[in-house]
Structure formats: C-alpha cells, structure tokens
C-alpha positions as semicolon CSV with decimal commas, in nm:
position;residue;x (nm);y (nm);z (nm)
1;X;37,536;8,143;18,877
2;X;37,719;7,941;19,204
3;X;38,118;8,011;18,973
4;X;37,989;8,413;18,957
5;X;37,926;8,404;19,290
6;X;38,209;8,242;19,393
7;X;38,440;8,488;19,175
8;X;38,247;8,820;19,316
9;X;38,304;8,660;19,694
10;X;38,738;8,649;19,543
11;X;38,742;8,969;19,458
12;X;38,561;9,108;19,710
13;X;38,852;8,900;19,948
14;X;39,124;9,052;19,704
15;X;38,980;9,408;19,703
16;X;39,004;9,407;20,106
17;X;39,376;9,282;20,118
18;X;39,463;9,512;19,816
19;X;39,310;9,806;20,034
20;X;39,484;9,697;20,330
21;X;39,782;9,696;20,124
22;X;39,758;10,053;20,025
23;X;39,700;10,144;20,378
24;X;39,989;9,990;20,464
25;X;40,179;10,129;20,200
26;X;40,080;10,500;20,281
27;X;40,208;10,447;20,624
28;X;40,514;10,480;20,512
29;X;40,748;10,761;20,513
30;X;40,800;10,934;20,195
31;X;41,183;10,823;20,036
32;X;41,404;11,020;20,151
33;X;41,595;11,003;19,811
34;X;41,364;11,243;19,658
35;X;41,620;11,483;19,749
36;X;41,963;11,352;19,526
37;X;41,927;11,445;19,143
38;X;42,130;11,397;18,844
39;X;42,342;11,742;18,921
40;X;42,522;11,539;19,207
41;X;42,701;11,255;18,956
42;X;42,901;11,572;18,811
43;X;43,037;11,677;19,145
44;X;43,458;11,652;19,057
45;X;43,533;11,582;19,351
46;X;43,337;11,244;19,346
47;X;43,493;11,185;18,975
48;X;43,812;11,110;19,218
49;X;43,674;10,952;19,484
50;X;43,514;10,668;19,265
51;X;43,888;10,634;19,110
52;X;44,065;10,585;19,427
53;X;43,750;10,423;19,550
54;X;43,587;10,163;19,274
55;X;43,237;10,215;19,442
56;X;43,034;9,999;19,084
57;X;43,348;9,761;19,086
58;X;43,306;9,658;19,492
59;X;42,901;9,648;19,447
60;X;42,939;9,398;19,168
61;X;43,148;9,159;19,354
62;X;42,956;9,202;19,664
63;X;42,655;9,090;19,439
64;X;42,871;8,779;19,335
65;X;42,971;8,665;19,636
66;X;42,662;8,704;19,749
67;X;42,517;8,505;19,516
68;X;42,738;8,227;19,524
69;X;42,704;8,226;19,939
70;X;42,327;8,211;19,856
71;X;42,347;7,938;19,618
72;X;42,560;7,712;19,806
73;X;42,350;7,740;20,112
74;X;42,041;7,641;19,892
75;X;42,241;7,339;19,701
76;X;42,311;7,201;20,079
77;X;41,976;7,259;20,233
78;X;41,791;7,008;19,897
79;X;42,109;6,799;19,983
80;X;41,973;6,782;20,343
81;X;41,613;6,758;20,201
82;X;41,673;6,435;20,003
83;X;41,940;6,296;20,269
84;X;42,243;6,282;20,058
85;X;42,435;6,476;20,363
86;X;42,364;6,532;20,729
C-alpha cells in the first residue's frame, strides 16, 4: 500500500516535468528545414560544387578531429582527477 503510493506520488512528479517538457518543446519554432526536399540533391550545378568542394569528405574529418580534441581533453582532465599531472 505505502510502495503504490510512493510510485503514484513518481509519476505524478514525472507526469508534471514530462508536461513541462512538452510545453517547452512547443515553444519552439517550427524547423525551418521543412522546406529542402529530395529534388534539391539533383540540382547539377551542386553535382560540381561538391567535386571542387568535398562537402561529406571535410564533415568527416571535422568529426575526427573533433573527436580526438574531445578525447584528449577528457584523458587529461581523469589525469588531473587522480593527480598523475598538474
């Protein structure tokens, strides 16, 4: 009886962030990339551009490096944690 009251008293603490969540969430301006469709990937013109321009290639490596930057800055701060550098 006390655990099912407990639980109902959770969910009733869930339900009102969950709501404020949605709230939140529909204060939000719609995407504006509702607009771009599959008929602009067969533009020729961008065909070209992406071969002078290797837009996939440069995002990929961007990921990378960011990556690595991200987990070299995480390796140093447990370093720092557990005093193996200053």
């Amino acid at each position: 009886m006390v655990w099912q009251d407990i639980l109902n008293g959770l969910q009733g603490i869930l339900d009102f962030f969950a709501n404020i969540g949605r709230q939140v969430i529909n204060l939000l301006p719609a995407s504006p990339f509702h607009i771009i469709d599959n008929n602009v990937i067969d533009v020729k013109w961008l065909q070209w551009f992406n071969w002078f321009f290797p837009v996939g290639e440069i995002v990929a490596e961007l990921q990378l490096w960011v990556s690595a930057i991200v987990v070299f800055y995480i390796y140093q701060l447990i370093l720092r944690w557990v005093k193996a550098i200053q």
